[in-house]
TORRO-209350 format. One record per residue (C-alpha): residue number from 1; residue in three letters; x, y, z negated. Coordinates in steps of 0.001 Angstrom, whole numbers, plus 500000, padded with zeros to 6 digits. Example, Ala and Ser with C-alpha at 12.3 -4.5 7.8 and 13.67 -1.06 7.14 Angstrom:
// TORRO-209350
[1, "ala", [512300, 495500, 492200]]
[2, "ser", [513670, 498940, 492860]]
END
This chain:
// TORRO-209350
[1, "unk", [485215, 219663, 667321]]
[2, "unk", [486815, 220771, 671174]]
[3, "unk", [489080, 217576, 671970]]
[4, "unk", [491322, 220619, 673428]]
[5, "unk", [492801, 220389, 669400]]
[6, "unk", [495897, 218985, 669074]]
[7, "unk", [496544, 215696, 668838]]
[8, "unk", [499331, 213016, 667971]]
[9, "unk", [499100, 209149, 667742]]
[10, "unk", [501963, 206959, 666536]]
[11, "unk", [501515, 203034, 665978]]
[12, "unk", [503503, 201377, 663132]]
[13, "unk", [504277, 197645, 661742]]
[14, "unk", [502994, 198246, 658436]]
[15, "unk", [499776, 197893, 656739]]
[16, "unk", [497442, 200934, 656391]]
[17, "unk", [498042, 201253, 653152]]
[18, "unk", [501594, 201827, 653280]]
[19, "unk", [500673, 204418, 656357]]
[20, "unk", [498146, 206471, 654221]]
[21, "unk", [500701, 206645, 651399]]
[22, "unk", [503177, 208166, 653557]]
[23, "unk", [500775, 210444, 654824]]
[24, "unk", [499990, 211678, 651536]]
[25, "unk", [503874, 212275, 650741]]
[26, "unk", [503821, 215474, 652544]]
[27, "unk", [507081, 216256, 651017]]
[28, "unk", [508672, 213450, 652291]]
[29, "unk", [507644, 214291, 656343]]
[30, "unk", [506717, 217679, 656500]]
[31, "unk", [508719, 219270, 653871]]
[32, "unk", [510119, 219405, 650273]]
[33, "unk", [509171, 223448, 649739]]
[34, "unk", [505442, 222029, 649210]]
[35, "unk", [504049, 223188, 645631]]
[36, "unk", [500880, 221216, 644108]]
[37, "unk", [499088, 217907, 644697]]
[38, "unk", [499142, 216633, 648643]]
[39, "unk", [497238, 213206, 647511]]
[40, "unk", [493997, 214198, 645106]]
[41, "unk", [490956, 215144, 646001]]
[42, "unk", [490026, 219047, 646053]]
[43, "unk", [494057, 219272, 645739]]
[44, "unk", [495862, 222536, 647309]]
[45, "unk", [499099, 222686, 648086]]
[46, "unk", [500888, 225559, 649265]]
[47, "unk", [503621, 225342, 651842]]
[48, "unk", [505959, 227843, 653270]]
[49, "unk", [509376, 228416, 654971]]
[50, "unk", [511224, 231302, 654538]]
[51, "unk", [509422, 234261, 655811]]
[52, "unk", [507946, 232213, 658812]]
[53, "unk", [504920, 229955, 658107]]
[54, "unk", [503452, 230160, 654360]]
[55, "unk", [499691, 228126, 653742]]
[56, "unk", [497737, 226959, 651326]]
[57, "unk", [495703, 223261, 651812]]
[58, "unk", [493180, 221438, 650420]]
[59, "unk", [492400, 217542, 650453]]
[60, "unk", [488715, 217559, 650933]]
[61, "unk", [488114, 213881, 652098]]
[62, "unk", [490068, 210651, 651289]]
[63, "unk", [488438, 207296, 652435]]
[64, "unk", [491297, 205182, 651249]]
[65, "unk", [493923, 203385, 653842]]
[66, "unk", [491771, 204986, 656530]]
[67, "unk", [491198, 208818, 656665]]
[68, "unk", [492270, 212100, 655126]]
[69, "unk", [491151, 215405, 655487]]
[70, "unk", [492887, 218441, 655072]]
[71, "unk", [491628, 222216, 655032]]
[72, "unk", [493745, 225025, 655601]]
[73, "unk", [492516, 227779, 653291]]
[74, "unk", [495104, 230388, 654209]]
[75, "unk", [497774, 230934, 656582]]
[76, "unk", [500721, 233420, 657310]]
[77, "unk", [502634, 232968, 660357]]
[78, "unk", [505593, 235499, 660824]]
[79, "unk", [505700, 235225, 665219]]
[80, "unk", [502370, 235626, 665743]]
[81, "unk", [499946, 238895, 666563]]
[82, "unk", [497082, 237056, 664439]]
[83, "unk", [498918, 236028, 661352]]
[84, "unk", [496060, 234214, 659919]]
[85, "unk", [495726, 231387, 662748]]
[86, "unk", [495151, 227724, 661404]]
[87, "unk", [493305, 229502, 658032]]
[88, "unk", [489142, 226948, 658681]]
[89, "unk", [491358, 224595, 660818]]
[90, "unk", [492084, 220934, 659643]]
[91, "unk", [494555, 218155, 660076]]
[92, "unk", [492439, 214582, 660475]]
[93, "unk", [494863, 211455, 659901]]
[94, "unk", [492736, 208337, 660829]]
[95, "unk", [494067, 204954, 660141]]
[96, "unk", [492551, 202191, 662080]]
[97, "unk", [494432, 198586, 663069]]
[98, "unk", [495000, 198228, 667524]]
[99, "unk", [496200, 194967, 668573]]
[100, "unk", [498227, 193721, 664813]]
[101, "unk", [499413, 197061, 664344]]
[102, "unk", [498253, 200081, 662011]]
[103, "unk", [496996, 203171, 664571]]
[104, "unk", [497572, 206953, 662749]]
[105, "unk", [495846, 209631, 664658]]
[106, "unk", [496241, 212842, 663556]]
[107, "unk", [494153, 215668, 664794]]
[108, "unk", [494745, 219495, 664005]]
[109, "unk", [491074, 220115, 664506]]
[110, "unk", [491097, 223826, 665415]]
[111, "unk", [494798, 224489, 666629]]
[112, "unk", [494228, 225210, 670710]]
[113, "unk", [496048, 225559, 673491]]
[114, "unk", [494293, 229859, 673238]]
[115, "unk", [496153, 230444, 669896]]
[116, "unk", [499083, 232136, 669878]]
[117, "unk", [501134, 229915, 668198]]
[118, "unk", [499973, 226372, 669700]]
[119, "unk", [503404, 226417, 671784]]
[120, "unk", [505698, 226599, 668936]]
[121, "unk", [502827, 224399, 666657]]
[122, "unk", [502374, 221298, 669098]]
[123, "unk", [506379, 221162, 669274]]
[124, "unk", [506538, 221034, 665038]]
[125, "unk", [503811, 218635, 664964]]
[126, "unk", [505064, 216875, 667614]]
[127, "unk", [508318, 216772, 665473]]
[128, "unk", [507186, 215795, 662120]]
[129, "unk", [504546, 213172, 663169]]
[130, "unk", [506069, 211303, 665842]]
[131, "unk", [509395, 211359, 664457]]
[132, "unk", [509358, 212358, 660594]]
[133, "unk", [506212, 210769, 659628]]
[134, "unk", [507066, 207600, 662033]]
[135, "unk", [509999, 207253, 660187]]
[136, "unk", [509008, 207403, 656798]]
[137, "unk", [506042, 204870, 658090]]
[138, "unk", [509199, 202363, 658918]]
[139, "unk", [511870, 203059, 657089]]
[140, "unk", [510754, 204786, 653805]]
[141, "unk", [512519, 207536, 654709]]
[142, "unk", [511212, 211018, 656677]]
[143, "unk", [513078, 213813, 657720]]
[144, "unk", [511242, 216635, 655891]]
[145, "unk", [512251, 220302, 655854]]
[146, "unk", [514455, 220163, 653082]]
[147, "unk", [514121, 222615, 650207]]
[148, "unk", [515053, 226523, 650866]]
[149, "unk", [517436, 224640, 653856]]
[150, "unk", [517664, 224823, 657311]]
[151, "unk", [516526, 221943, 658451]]
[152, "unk", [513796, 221240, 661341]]
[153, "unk", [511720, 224552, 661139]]
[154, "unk", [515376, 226972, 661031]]
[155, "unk", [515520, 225436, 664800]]
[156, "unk", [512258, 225821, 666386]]
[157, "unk", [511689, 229383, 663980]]
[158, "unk", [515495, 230894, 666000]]
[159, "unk", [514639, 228577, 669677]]
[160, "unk", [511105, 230498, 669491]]
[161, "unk", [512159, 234059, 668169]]
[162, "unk", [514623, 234057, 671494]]
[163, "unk", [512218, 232129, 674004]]
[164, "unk", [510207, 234462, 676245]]
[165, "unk", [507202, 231957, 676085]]
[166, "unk", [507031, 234041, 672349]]
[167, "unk", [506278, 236898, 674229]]
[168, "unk", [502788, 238923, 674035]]
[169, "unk", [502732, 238377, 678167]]
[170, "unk", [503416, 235115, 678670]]
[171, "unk", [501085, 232919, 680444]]
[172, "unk", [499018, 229465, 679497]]
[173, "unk", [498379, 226725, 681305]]
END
């Protein structure tokens, strides 16, 4: 797919299975409002918080301790013009070893720089791979959303409801 998708890289200590594990804890990196299985084959889960981002995902590849595939079935973003963006995307985690270490790429195959909400989307990603998934990763413990709280996503959802770059006129890069 257009290498324009987003993309995030982090590289850990630990062995790739204890990297696709956390991976497959979505509540424990992303967020703890997740309903349904995050780790089974053909699994949906929904997500949401608040009013602002609801989805539903599916798990439609696993090749254990080295990739995982997840389809976004349906989407609901409250900032955005198009409030179905990300609904045929997918996030791609790849585990592969680099130099003694355990590699996780993710990929948001289908989330460019032309949608609407990439701004606000590369900064959450940004947020909950490199930080909350890194840290769950190392320290068994991630820094999801927690449930019906504030948490990561209250920040970004009240920095981007009062930043101009939310605006319909705004320019890209």
């Amino acid at each position: 797919m257009d290498n324009k998708s987003y993309t995030a890289t982090i590289l850990v200590d630990q062995d790739p299975a204890t990297a696709f594990n956390a991976i497959t804890n979505f509540r424990a990196w992303w967020s703890e409002e997740i309903g349904g299985n995050t780790d089974q084959l053909n699994g949906v889960f929904f997500y949401h918080y608040k009013d602002v981002h609801l989805c539903k995902i599916k798990l439609i590849e696993i090749i254990p301790e080295k990739k995982l595939v997840y389809q976004v079935l349906e989407n609901e973003f409250s900032f955005t013009e198009d409030k179905t963006e990300w609904v045929d995307t997918r996030l791609v985690f790849e585990i592969t070893s680099e130099g003694g270490k355990t590699k996780v790429q993710f990929t948001h195959e289908g989330l460019v720089p032309d949608y609407e909400c990439y701004d606000v989307c590369f900064e959450a990603w940004t947020g909950y791979i490199k930080k909350s998934l890194y840290s769950l990763i190392t320290t068994g413990k991630g820094e999801p959303n927690p449930a019906e709280g504030d948490g990561f996503n209250a920040a970004l959802a009240e920095k981007w409801k009062l930043d101009d770059r939310a605006s319909d006129d705004r320019t890209r890069p």
